[in-house]
RODO-2510 file (C-alpha; in nm, 4 decimals, decimal comma):
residues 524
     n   res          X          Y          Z
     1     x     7,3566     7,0667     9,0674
     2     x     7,3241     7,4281     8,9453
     3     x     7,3646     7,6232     9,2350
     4     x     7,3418     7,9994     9,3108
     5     x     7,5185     8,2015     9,5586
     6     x     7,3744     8,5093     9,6643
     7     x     7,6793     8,7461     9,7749
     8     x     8,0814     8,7545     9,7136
     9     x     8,2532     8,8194    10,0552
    10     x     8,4393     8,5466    10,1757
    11     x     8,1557     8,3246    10,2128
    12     x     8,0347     8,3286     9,8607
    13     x     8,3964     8,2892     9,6969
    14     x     8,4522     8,0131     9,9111
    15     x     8,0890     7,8966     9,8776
    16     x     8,2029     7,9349     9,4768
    17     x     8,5527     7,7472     9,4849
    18     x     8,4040     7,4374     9,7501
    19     x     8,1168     7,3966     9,5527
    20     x     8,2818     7,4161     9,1950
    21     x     8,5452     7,1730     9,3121
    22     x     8,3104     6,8898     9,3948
    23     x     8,1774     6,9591     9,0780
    24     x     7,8870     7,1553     9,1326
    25     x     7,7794     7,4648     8,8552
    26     x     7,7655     7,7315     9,0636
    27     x     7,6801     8,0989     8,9713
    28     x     7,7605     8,4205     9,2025
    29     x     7,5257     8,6879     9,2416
    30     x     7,6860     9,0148     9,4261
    31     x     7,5231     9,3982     9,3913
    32     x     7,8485     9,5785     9,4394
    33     x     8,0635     9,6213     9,1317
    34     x     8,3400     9,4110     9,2952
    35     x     8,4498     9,0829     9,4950
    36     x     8,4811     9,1838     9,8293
    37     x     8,1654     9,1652    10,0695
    38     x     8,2200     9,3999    10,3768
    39     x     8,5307     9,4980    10,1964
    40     x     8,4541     9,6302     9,8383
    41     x     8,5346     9,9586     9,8036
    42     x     8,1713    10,0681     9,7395
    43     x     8,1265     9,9964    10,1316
    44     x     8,5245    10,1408    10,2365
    45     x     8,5347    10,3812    10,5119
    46     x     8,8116    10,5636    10,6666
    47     x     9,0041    10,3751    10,9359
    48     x     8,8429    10,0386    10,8454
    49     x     9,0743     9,7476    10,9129
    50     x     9,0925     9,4023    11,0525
    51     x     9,0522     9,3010    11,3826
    52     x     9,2788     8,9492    11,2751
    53     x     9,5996     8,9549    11,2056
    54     x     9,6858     8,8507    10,8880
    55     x     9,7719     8,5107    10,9925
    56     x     9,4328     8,4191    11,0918
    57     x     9,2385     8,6047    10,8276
    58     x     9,2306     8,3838    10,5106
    59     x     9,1187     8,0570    10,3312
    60     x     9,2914     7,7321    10,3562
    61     x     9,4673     7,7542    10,0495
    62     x     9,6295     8,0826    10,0043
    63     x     9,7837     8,2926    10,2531
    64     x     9,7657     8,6890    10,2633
    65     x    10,0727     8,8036    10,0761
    66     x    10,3647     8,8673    10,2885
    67     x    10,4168     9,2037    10,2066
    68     x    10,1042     9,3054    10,3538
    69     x    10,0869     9,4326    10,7247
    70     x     9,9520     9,2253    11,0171
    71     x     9,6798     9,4131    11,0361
    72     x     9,4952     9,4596    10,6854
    73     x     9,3254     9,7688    10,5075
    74     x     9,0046     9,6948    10,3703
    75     x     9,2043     9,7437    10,0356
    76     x     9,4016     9,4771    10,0811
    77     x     9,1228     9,2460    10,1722
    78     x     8,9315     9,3279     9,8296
    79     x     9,2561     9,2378     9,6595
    80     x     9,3233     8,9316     9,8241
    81     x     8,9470     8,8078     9,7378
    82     x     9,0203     8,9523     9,4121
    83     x     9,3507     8,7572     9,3134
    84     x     9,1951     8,4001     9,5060
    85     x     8,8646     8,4436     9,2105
    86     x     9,1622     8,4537     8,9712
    87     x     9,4146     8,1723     9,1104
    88     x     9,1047     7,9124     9,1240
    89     x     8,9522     8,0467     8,7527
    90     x     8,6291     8,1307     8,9307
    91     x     8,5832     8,4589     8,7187
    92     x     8,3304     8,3930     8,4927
    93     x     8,1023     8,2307     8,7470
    94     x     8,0754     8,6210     8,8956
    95     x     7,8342     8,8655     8,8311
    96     x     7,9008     9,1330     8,9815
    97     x     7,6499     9,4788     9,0154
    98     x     7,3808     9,2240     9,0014
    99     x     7,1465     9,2482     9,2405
   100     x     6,8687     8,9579     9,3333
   101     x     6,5789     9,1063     9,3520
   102     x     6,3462     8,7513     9,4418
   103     x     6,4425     8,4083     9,5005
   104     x     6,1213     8,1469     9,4906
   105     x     6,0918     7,8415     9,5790
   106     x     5,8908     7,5740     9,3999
   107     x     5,8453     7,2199     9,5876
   108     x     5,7122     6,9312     9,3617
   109     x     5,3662     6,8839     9,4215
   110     x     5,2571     6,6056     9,6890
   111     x     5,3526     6,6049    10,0739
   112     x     5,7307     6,5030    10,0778
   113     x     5,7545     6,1378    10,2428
   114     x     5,8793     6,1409    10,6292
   115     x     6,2155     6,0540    10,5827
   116     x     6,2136     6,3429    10,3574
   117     x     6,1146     6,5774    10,6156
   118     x     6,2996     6,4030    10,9277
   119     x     6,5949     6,3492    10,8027
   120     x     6,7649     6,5235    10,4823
   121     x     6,5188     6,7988    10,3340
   122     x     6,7984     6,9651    10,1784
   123     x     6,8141     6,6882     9,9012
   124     x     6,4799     6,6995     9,8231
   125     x     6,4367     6,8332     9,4300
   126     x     6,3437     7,1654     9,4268
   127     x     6,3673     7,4824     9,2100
   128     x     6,4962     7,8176     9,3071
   129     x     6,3426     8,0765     9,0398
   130     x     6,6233     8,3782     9,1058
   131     x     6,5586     8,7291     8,9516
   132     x     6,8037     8,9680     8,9028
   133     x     6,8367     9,3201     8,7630
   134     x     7,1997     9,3658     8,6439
   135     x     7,3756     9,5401     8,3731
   136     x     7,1751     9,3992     8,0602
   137     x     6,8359     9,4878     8,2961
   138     x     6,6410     9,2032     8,4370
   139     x     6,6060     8,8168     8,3954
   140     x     6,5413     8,5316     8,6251
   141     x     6,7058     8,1867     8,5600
   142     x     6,6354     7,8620     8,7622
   143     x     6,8392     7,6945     9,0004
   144     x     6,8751     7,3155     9,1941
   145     x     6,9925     7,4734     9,5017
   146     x     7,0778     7,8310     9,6700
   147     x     7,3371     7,9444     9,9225
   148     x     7,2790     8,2455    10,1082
   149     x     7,5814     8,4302    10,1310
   150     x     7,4845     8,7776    10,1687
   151     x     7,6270     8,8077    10,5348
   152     x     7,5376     8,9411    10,8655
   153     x     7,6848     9,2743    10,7907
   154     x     7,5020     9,3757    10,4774
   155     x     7,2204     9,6182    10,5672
   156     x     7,3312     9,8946    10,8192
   157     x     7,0306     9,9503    11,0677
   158     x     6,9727    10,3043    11,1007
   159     x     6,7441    10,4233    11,4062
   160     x     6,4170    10,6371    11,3160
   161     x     6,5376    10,9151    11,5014
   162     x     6,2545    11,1927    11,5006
   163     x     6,2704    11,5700    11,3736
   164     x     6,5453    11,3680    11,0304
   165     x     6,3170    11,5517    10,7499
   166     x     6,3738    11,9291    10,8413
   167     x     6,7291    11,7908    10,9777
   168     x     6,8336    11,7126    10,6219
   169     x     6,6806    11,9657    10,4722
   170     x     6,8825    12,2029    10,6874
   171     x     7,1820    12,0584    10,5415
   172     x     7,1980    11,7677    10,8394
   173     x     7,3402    11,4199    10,6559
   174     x     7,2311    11,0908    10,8147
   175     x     7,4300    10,7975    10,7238
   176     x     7,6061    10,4733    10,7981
   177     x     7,9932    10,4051    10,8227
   178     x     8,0016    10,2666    10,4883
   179     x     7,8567    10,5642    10,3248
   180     x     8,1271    10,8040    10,4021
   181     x     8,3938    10,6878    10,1244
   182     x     8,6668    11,0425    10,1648
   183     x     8,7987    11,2380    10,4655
   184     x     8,6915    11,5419    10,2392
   185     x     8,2775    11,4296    10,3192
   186     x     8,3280    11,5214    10,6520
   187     x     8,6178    11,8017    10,6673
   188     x     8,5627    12,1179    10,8970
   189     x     8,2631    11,9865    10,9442
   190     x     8,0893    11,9091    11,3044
   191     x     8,0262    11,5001    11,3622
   192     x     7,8822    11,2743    11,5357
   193     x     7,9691    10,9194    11,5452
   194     x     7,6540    10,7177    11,7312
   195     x     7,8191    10,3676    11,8553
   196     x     8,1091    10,1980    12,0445
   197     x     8,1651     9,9185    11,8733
   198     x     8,4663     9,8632    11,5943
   199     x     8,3114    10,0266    11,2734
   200     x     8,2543    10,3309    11,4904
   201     x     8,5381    10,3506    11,7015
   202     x     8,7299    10,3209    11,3462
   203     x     8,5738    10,5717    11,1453
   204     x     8,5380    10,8391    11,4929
   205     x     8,9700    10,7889    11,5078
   206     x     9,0413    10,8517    11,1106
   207     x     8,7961    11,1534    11,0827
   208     x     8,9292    11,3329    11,4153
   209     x     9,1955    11,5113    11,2932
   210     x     9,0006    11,6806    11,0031
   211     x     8,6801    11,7419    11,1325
   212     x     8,5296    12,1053    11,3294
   213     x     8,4647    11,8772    11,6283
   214     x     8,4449    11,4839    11,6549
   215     x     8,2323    11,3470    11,9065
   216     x     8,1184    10,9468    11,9817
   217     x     7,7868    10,9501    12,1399
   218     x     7,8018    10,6053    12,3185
   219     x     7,4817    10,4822    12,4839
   220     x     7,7002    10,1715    12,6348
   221     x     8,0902    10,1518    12,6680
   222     x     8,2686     9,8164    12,5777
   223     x     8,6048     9,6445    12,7181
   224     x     8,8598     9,6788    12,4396
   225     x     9,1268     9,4304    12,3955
   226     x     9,4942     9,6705    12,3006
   227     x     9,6541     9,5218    11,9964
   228     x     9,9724     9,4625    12,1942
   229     x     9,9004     9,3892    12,5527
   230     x    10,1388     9,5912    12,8061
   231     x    10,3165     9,7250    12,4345
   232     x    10,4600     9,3941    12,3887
   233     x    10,2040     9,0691    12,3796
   234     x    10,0236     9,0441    12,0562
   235     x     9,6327     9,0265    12,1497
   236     x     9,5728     8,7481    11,8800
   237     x     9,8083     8,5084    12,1545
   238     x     9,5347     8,6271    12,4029
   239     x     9,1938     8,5819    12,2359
   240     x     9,3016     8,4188    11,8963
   241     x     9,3597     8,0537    12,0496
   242     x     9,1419     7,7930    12,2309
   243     x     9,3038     7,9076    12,5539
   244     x     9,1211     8,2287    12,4814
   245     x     8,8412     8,0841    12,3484
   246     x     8,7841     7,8463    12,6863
   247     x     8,8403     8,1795    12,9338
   248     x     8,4803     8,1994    12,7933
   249     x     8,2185     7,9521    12,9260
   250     x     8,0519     7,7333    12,6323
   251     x     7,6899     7,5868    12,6177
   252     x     7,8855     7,2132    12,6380
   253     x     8,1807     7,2064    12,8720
   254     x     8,4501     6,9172    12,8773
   255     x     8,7973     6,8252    12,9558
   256     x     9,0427     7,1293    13,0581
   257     x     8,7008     7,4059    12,9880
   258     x     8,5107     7,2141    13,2705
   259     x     8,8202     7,3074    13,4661
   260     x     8,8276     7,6135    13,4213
   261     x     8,4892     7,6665    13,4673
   262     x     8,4398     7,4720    13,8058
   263     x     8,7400     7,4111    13,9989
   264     x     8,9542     7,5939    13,8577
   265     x     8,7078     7,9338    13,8024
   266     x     8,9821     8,1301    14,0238
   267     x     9,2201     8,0809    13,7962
   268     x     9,0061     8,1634    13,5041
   269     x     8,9149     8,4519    13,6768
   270     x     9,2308     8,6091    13,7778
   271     x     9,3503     8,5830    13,4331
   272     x     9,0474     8,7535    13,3111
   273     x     9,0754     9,0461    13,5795
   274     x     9,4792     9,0570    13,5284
   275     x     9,4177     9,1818    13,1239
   276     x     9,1284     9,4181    13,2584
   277     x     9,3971     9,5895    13,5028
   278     x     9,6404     9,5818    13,1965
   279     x     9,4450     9,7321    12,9574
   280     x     9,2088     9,9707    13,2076
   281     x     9,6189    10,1076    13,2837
   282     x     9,7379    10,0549    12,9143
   283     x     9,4668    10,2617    12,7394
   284     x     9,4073    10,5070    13,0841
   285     x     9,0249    10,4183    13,0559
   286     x     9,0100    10,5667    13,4310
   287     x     9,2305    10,8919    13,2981
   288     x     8,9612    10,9506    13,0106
   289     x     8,6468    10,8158    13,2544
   290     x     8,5834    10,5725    12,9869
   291     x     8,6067    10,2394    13,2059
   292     x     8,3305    10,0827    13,0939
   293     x     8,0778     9,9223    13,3707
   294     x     8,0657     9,4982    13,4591
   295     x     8,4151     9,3361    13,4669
   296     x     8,6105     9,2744    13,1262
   297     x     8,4508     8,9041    13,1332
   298     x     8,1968     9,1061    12,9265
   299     x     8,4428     9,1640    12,6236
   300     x     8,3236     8,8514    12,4744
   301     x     7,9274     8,9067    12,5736
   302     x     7,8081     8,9668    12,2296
   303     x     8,1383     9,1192    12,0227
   304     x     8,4889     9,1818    12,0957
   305     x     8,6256     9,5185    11,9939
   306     x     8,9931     9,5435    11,9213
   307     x     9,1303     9,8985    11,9723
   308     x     9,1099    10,1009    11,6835
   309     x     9,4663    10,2561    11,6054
   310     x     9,4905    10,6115    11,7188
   311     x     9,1250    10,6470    11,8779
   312     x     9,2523    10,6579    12,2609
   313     x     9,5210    10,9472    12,1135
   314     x     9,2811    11,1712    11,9282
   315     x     9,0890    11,1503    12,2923
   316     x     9,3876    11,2225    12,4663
   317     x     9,4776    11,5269    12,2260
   318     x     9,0939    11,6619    12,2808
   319     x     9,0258    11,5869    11,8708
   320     x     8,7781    11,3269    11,9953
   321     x     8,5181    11,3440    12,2705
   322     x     8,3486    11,0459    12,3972
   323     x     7,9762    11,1475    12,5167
   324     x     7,9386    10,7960    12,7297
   325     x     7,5963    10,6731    12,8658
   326     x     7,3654    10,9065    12,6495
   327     x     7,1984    10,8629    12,3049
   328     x     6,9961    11,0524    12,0728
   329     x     6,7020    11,1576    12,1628
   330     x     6,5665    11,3902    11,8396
   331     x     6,7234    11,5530    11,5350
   332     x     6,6593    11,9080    11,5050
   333     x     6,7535    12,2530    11,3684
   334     x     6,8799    12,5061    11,6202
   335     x     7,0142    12,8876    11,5178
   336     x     6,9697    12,7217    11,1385
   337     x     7,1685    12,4729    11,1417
   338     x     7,1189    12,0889    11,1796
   339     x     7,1943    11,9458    11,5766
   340     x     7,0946    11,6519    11,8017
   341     x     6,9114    11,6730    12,1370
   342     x     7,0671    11,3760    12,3149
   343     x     6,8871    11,1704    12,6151
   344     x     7,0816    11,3578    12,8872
   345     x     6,9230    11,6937    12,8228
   346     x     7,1984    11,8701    12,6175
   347     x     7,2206    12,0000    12,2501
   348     x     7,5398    11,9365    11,9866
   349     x     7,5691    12,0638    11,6537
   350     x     7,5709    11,7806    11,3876
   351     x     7,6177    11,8781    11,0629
   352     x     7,6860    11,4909    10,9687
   353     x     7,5912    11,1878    11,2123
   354     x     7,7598    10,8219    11,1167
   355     x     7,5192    10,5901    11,2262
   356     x     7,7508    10,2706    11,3721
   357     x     7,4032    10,1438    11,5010
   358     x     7,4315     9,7756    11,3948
   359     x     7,3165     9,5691    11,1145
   360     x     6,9849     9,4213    10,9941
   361     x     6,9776     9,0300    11,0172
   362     x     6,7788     8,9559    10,6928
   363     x     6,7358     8,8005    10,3704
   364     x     6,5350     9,0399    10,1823
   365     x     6,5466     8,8217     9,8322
   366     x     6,2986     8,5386     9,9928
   367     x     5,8893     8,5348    10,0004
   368     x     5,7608     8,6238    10,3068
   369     x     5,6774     8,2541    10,4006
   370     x     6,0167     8,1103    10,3171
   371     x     6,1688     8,3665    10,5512
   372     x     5,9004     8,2970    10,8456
   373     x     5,9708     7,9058    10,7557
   374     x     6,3500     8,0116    10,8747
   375     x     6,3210     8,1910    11,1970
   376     x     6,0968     8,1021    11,5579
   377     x     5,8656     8,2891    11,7401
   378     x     6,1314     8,5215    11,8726
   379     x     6,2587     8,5988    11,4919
   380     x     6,5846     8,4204    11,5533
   381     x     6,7509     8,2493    11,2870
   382     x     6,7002     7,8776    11,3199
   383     x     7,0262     7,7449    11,1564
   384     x     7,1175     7,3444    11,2268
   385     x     7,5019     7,4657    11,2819
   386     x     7,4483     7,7615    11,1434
   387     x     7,3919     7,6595    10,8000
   388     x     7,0928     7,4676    10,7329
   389     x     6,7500     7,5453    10,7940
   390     x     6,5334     7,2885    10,9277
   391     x     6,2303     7,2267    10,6411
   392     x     6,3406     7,4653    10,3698
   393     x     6,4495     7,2877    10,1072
   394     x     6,7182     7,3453     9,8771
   395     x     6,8908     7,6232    10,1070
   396     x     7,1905     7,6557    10,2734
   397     x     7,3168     7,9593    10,4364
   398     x     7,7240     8,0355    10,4598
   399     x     7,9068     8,2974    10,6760
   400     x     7,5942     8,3520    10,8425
   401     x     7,7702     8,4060    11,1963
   402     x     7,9925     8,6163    11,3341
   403     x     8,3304     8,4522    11,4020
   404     x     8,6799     8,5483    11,4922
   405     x     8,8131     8,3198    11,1805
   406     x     8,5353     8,4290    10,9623
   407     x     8,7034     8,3275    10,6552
   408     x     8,7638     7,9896    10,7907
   409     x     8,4157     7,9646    10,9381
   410     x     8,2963     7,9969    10,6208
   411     x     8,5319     7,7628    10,4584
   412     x     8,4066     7,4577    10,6442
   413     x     8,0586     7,5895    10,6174
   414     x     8,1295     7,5595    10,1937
   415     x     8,2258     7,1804    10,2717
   416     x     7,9413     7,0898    10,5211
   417     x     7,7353     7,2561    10,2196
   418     x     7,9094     7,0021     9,9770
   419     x     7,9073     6,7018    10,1977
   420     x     7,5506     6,7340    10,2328
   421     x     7,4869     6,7354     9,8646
   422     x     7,7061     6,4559     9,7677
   423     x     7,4221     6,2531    10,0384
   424     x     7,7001     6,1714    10,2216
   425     x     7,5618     6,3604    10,5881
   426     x     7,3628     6,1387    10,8700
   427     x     7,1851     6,4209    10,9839
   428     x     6,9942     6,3898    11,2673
   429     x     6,6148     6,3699    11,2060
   430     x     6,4558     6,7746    11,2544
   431     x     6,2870     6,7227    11,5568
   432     x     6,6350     6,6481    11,7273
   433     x     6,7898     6,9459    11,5040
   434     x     6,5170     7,1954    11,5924
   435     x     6,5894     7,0950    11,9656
   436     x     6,9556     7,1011    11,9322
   437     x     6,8895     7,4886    11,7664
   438     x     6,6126     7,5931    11,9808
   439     x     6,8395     7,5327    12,3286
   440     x     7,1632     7,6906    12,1521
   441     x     6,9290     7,9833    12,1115
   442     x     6,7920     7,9884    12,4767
   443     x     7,1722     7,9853    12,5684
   444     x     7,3393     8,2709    12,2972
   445     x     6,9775     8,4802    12,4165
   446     x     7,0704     8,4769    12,8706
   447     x     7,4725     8,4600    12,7495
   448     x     7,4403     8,8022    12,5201
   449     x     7,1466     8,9725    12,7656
   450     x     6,9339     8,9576    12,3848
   451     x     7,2585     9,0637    12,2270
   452     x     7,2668     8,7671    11,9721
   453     x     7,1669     8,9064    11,6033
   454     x     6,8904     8,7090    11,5238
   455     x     7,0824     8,3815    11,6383
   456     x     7,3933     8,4357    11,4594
   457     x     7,6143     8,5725    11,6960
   458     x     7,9299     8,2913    11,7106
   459     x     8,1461     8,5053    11,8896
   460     x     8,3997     8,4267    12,0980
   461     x     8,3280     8,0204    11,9898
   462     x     8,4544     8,0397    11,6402
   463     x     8,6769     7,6784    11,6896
   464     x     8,4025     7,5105    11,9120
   465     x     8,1650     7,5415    11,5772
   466     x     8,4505     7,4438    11,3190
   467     x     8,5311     7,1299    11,5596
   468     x     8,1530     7,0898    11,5718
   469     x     8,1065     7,0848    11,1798
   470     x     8,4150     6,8667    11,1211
   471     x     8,2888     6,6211    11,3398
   472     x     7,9822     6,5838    11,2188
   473     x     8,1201     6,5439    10,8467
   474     x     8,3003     6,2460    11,0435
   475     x     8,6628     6,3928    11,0350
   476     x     8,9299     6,4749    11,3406
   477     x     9,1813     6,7163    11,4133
   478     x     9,4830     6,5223    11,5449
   479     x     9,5346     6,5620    11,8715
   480     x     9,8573     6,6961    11,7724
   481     x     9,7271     6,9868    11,5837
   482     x     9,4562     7,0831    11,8752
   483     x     9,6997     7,1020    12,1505
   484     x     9,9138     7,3401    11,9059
   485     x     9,5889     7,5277    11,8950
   486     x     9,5765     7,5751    12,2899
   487     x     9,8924     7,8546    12,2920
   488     x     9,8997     7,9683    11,9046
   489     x     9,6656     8,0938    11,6873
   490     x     9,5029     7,8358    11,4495
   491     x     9,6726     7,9006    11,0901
   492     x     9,3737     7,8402    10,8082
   493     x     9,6207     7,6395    10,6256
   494     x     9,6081     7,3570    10,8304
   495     x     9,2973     7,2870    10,7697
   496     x     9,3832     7,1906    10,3771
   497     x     9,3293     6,8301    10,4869
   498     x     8,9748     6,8722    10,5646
   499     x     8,8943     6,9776    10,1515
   500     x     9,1759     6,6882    10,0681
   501     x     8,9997     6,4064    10,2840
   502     x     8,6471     6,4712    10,1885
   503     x     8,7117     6,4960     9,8096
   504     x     8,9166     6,1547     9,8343
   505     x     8,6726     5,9705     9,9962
   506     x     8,3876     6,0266     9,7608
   507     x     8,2696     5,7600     9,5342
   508     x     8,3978     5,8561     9,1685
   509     x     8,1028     5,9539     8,9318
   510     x     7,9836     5,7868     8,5852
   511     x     8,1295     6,0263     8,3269
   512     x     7,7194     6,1090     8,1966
   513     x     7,6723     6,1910     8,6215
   514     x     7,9156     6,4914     8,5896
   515     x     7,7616     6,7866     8,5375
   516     x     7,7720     6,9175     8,1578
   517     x     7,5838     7,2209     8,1462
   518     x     7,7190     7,5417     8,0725
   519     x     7,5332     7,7498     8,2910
   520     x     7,1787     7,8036     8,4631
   521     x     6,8484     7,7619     8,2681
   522     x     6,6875     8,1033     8,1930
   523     x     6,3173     8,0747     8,2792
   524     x     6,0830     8,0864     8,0002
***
């Protein structure tokens, strides 16, 4: 098939090698000027790092360099993407500060037949019609098939605070993490960093020391997890493995989880309240009043937010304030110069706000009925294991969750994408899918109190949905390997097999079945 990928974070390079591999022609779209996703350097902010170790935070077949630190600068993410592109000759399949502007979708004419529609729509033919304004201006070419990689973290959601016009125009600048690219933006300068969450937590620690004042206006605090619990245990031996992962109670529990979650809850929950203590003592929450309310079981409710590296300092050194339990309520201009009223009555100057406010769940390239064809009545995503939708045609969606092993997430979502189009899935039929979806939904909405972006929040179940998808492409992970996987964080490369297994086991294709052409047709 000729298939395009819309985005080049991890899920579209993977989406790019997977698909290329099983001999797909695949073209990738991306509107930033480089491979990279959340971590080009058009969207590199101060402070921004991983939450994974290194260890945890790559594809299947090639490690991060060992030079590089255990946790990574967005830098060195870019150039990892950067140098896989190159090691699998997937260069000339980018095109980079290209950005879709429509994808359409034409159906043959006729209803499609019921198996069609129970069963397997995403084989049905179809053609995406994809137009794109790039360097050389703008052209649309067709497509057999499209994959949605453009993320969960691509549009910053900014709220409409009132009284922003005469705000900017006294010099007030309004903007998300991403858009502050220099220490120098934001120098001597009065700021306020709206959010509690990693991006802002981040940026509010590396702009601290060079700002007038600093302050984090936080409507809601969170439980952060300390890099190194007590100074000496690594967190990723703590929340990185399915010991971590089954402190957390899943939609489906079995074995040692429905343990831990029945008779033995008291053990479950003394663990839980023993790295509360350590880390309400560890990072003096009570010293700083910035214990945050609920019990740390809440950590994994809809995000978990590693410590940023020297926020807790610049608090403890009065470079950062924390302004907990308030928001904003109205920009404004006070003795001439640009402020915020917030919701507790009070008044702070704000020459620059950083907006860590969230992200926009949405696919802004598809028609207006597509996207309504891909979401329910409550506007949540409705994603057969997070990657297919159930009567859309032709469409796949990868990375479209947020996981603790996003790369690897998006890995197997590549090869469920694959395994599908080789016709090699028993899917169940959609009314059985849409049920499956629909109660997953119920569960993420009561588990995250509404917390769960639009249906794609994974979090803390990244392994539960990788088992999920392996299983259902009718592979195992030896027993061997999952117990491993109980005390130790799972290692991306040992899931090589899983790209080795399914590429053995397909049928070998005619030589006039492989695809020859050289690229996608350009519309007339």
């Amino acid at each position: 098939m000729r298939i395009a990928v819309i985005g080049a974070g991890f899920a579209g390079v993977s989406a790019a090698k997977v698909l290329t591999q099983f001999g797909h022609d695949v073209t990738v779209y991306e509107k930033a000027p480089d491979i990279g996703g959340v971590w080009s350097a058009s969207r590199r902010y101060p402070g921004l790092r991983t939450q994974n170790n290194k260890g945890t935070y790559c594809l299947s077949d090639q490690t991060m360099p060992r030079h590089y630190p255990q946790w990574l600068e967005s830098a060195q993410v870019q150039e990892y993407l950067d140098g896989y592109v190159d090691r699998f000759g997937l260069r000339d399949r980018f095109r980079v500060s290209t950005t879709v502007i429509s994808a359409t979708l034409s159906e043959p004419d006729g209803a499609p037949s019921e198996s069609d529609v129970t069963a397997n729509p995403a084989l049905r033919p179809v053609t995406w019609s994809v137009t794109a304004e790039g360097p050389e201006g703008v052209s649309t070419e067709e497509y057999d098939y499209l994959v949605s990689a453009n993320g969960i973290f691509s549009a910053p959601s900014i709220p409409g605070w009132p009284g922003r016009e005469a705000f900017e125009a006294a010099g007030g600048r309004l903007c998300a993490p991403g858009d502050v690219h220099s220490l120098d933006e934001v120098a001597g300068r009065d700021v306020l960093v709206v959010g509690y969450g990693k991006s802002a937590c981040d940026v509010a620690s590396a702009i601290a020391p060079v700002t007038g004042s600093a302050t984090v206006i936080a409507r809601k605090l969170l439980w952060k997890m300390p890099r190194h619990l007590g100074g000496a245990i690594n967190y990723k031996f703590l929340m990185l493995t399915r010991l971590g992962e089954a402190l957390f109670e899943y939609q489906r529990l079995q074995g040692v989880e429905a343990f831990l979650h029945g008779a033995g809850k008291p053990v479950r929950n003394s663990m839980l309240a023993s790295l509360q203590a350590v880390a309400t003592r560890q990072l003096k929450l009570k010293e700083y009043g910035l214990v945050p309310d609920g019990d740390f079981e809440r950590i994994a409710r809809s995000t978990v937010s590693l410590v940023s590296e020297g926020f807790f300092e610049a608090v403890q050194d009065g470079s950062l304030a924390v302004r907990r339990d308030t928001e904003i309520a109205e920009l404004l201009v006070e003795d001439g110069r640009p402020a915020a009223r917030l919701s507790d009555g009070s008044t702070v100057p704000a020459d620059v706000i950083i907006a860590a406010t969230g992200w926009r769940q949405d696919v802004p390239f598809l028609d207006a009925d597509v996207q309504a064809r891909l979401t329910d009545a409550n506007g949540d995503f409705e994603l057969y294991r997070f990657i297919l939708p159930h009567e859309v045609p032709g469409l796949a969606f990868v990375g479209y969750n947020s996981s603790f092993f996003s790369p690897l997430s998006a890995e197997m979502a590549s090869l469920y994408v694959a395994h599908v189009l080789d016709g090699a899935a028993e899917l169940p039929p959609v009314p059985e899918r849409r049920e499956q979806v629909s109660a997953r939904l119920r569960w993420m909405r009561d588990r995250t109190e509404g917390h769960h972006a639009r249906g794609t929040n994974l979090i803390p179940f990244s392994m539960h949905n990788i088992d999920e998808i392996i299983e259902e492409m009718g592979l195992k992970l030896s027993r061997r390997q999952r117990v491993r996987e109980w005390l130790l964080p799972p290692k991306p490369a040992d899931y090589r097999w899983v790209t080795r297994r399914l590429l053995a086991r397909r049928p070998r294709p005619a030589a006039s079945a492989v695809p020859s052409g050289a690229g996608p047709r350009r519309a007339a």
